[in-house]
C-alpha positions as CSV (number, residue, x, y, z in Angstrom):
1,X,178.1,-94.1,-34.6
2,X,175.2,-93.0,-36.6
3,X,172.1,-94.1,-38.2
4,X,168.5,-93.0,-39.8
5,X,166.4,-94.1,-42.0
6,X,166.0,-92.8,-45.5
7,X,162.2,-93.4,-46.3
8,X,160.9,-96.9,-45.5
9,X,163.1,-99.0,-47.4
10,X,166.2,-97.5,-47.5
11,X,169.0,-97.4,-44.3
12,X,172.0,-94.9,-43.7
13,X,174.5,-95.2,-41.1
14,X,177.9,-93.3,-40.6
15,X,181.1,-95.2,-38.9
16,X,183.9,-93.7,-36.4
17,X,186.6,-94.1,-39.8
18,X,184.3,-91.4,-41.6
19,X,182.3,-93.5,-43.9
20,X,178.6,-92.9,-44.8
21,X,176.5,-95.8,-46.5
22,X,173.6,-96.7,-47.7
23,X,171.8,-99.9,-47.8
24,X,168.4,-101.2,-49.2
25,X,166.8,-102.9,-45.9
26,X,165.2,-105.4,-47.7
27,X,168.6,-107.7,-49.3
28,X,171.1,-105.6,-47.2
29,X,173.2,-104.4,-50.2
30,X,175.1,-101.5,-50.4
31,X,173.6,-98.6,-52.8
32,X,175.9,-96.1,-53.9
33,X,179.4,-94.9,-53.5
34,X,180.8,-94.0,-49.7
35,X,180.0,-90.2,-48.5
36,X,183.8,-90.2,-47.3
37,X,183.4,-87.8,-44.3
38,X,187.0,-86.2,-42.9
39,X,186.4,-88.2,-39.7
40,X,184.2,-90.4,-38.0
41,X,180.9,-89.6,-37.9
42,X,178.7,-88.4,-35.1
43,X,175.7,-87.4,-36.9
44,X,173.5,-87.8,-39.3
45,X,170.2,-86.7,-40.9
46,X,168.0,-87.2,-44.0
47,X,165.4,-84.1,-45.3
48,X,162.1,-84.6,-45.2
49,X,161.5,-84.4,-49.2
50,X,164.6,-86.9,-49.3
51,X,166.4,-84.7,-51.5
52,X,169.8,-84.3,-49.1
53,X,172.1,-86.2,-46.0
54,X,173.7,-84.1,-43.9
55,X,176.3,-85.7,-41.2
56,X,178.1,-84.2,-38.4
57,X,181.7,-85.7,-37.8
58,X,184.6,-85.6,-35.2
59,X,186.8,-83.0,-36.8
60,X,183.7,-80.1,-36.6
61,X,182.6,-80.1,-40.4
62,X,179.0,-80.6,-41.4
63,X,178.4,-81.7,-44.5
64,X,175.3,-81.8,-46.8
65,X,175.6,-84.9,-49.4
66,X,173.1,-85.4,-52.2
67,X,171.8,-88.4,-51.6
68,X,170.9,-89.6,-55.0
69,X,174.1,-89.2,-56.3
70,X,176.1,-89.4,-52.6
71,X,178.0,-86.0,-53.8
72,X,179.6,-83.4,-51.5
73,X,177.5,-80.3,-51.9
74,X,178.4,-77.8,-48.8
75,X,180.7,-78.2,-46.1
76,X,180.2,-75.5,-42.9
77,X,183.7,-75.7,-40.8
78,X,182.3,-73.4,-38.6
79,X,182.6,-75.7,-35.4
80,X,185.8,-75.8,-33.3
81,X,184.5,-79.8,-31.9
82,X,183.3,-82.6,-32.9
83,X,179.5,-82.2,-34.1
84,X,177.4,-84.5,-32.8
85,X,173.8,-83.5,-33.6
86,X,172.6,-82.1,-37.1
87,X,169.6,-81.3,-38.1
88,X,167.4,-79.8,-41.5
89,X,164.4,-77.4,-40.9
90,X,161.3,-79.4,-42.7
91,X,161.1,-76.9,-45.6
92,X,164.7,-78.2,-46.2
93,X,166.2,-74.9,-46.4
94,X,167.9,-74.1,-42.9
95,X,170.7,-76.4,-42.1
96,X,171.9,-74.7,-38.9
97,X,170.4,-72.0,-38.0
98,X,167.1,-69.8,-37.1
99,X,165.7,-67.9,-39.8
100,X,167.2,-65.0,-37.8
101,X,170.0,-66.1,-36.2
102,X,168.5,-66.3,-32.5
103,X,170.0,-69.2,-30.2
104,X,166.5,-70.8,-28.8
105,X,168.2,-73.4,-26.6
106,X,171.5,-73.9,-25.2
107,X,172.8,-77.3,-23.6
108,X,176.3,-76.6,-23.2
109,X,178.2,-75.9,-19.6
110,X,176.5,-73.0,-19.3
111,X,172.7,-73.9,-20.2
112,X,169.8,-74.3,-17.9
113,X,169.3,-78.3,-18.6
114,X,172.6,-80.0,-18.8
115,X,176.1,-79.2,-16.9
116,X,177.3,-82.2,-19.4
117,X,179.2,-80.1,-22.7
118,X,177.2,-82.4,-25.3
119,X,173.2,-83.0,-24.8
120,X,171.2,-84.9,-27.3
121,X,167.8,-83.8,-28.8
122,X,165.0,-85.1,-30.1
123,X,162.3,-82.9,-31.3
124,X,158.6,-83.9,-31.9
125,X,157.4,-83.7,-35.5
126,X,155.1,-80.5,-35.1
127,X,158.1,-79.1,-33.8
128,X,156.9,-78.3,-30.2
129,X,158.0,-80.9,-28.0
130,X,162.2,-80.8,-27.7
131,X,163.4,-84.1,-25.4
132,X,166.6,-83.4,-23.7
133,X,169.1,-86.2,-22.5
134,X,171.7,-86.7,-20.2
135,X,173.2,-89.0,-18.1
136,X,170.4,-90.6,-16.4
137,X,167.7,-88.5,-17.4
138,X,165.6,-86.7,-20.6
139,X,164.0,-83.7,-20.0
140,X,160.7,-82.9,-21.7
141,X,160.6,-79.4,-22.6
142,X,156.6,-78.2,-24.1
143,X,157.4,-75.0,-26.1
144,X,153.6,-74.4,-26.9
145,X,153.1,-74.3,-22.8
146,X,156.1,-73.0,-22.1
147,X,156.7,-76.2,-19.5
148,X,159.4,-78.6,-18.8
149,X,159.5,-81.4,-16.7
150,X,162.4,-84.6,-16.4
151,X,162.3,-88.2,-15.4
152,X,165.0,-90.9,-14.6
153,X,166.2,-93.6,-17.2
154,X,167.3,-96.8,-17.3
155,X,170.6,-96.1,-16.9
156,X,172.4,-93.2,-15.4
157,X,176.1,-94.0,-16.3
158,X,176.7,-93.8,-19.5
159,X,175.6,-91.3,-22.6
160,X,172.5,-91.4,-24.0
161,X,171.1,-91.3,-27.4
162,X,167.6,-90.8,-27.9
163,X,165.2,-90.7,-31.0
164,X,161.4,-90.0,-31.2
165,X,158.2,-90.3,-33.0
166,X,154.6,-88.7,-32.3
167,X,153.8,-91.4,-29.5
168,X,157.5,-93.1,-28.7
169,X,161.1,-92.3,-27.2
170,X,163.4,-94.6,-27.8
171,X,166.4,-94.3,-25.3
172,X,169.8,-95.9,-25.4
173,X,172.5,-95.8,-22.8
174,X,175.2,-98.5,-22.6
175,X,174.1,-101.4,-24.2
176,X,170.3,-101.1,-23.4
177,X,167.7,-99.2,-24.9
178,X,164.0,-98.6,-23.3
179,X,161.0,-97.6,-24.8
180,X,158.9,-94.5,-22.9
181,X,155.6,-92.8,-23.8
182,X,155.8,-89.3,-25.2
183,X,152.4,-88.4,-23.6
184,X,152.7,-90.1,-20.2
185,X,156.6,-89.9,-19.9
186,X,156.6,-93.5,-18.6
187,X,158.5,-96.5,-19.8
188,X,156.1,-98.7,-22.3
189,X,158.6,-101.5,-22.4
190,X,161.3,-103.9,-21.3
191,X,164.7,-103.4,-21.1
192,X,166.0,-104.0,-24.7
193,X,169.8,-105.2,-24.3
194,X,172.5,-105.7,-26.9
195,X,176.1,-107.3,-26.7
196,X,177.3,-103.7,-27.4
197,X,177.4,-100.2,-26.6
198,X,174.5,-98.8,-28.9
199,X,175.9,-95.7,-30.3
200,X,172.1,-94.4,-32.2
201,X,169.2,-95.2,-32.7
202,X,166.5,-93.9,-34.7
203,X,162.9,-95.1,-35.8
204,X,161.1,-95.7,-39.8
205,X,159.0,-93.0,-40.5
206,X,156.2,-94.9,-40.2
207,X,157.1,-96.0,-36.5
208,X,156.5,-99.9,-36.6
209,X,160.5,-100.7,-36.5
210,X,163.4,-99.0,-34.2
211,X,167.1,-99.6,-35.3
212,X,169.9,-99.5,-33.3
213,X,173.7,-99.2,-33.7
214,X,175.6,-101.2,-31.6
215,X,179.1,-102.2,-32.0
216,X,180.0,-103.3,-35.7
217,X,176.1,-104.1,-36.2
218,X,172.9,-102.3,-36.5
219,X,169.9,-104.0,-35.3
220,X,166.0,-103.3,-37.0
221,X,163.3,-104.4,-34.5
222,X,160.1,-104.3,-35.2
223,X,157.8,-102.3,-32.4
224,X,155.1,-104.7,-32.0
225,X,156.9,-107.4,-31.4
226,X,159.0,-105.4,-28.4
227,X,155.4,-104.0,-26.8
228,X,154.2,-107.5,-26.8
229,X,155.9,-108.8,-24.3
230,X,154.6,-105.3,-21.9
231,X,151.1,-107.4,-20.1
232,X,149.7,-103.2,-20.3
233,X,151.2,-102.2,-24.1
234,X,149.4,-102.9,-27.6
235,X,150.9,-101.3,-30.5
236,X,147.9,-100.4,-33.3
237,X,148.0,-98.8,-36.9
238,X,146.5,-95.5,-36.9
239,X,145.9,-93.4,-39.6
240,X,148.8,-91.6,-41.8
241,X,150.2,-94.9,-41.6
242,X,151.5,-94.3,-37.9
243,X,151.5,-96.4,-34.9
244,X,150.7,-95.9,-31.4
245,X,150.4,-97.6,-28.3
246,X,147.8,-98.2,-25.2
């Protein structure tokens, strides 16, 4: 149900019977004991120094793992649902919350974006773009503008799961996933399709693959391969070891 990468060679994905793995992408084995969750998990995130997982499951704990030694450190029971979005600030400090306690967004039944009670986000990494899904649509909200604007996906009848880098939103719904420019808002790429529902997907730091988990399976592609086969899309190295396309 979940998946992110931990640095550029390693891969952690969370299944719907509560187990949390970790594999080395390169021979595929397993490294580690299970992070046994209480139920299957929904969510999951790595810090930015790499130091600590933290995953979201269906019985409303998040919990923060170490992720050398895949050890329980805190549990926060706090939720009455299943948690299916977790996040770490980037000083790796705040788990949860603001530093003072403020709710800046609300997607629930009673928020301005989404009537849907679960909405998915995707934040930029300077922190000031915040990607909004739901069924059929994202919503692009520019908190150093104070502006929002939406566009229509792929598909409009099933949940989505989106992921992001400086340049790239990856979007899945049912068994597809499209590719969309963060800049332009428009789609970059053919349909991607799978012989699955894709539950998550989530892109390498350095942006140059995009995973997917679909069914029993997760699924590494590598970017440049999917933007060539776009006749208006090249995907280029840029500095800080990124990528980008035009």
């Amino acid at each position: 149900y979940a998946v992110t990468f931990m640095g550029e060679s390693h891969i952690i994905g969370g299944y719907y019977r509560g187990g949390t793995r970790q594999w080395k992408i390169e021979d595929r084995w397993q490294e580690g004991p299970i992070m046994r969750a209480s139920g299957s998990v929904y969510s999951i995130v790595i810090s930015q120094n790499g130091k600590w997982v933290m995953t979201g499951d269906c019985r409303g704990k998040a919990t923060v793992w170490n992720a050398t030694t895949h050890e329980k450190v805190h549990e926060l029971t706090e939720h009455s649902s299943s948690v299916f979005g977790v996040d770490i600030s980037s000083d790796c400090f705040c788990v949860y919350s603001t530093h003072n306690g403020d709710v800046l967004f609300d997607s629930g039944q009673n928020g301005s974006v989404s009537s849907s009670p679960v909405a998915l986000l995707a934040w930029s990494s300077d922190g000031q773009q915040l990607f909004v899904t739901k069924k059929g649509k994202i919503t692009h909200l520019d908190l150093s503008k104070s502006l929002a604007s939406e566009w229509s996906i792929h598909d409009n009848q099933h949940r989505v799961s989106i992921a992001s880098t400086d340049r790239f939103i990856a979007c899945a719904a049912g068994s597809s996933v499209s590719l969309w420019d963060c800049v332009s808002c428009k789609q970059i790429s053919p349909i991607i399709t799978h012989n699955a529902e894709v539950k998550c997907v989530t892109f390498l730091p350095s942006g140059q693959y995009l995973t997917c988990g679909n069914g029993w399976n997760i699924t590494i592609r590598d970017l440049r391969e999917i933007l060539a086969f776009s006749p208006t899309v090249s995907a280029h190295r840029i500095p800080n070891n990124q990528y980008a396309a035009q």
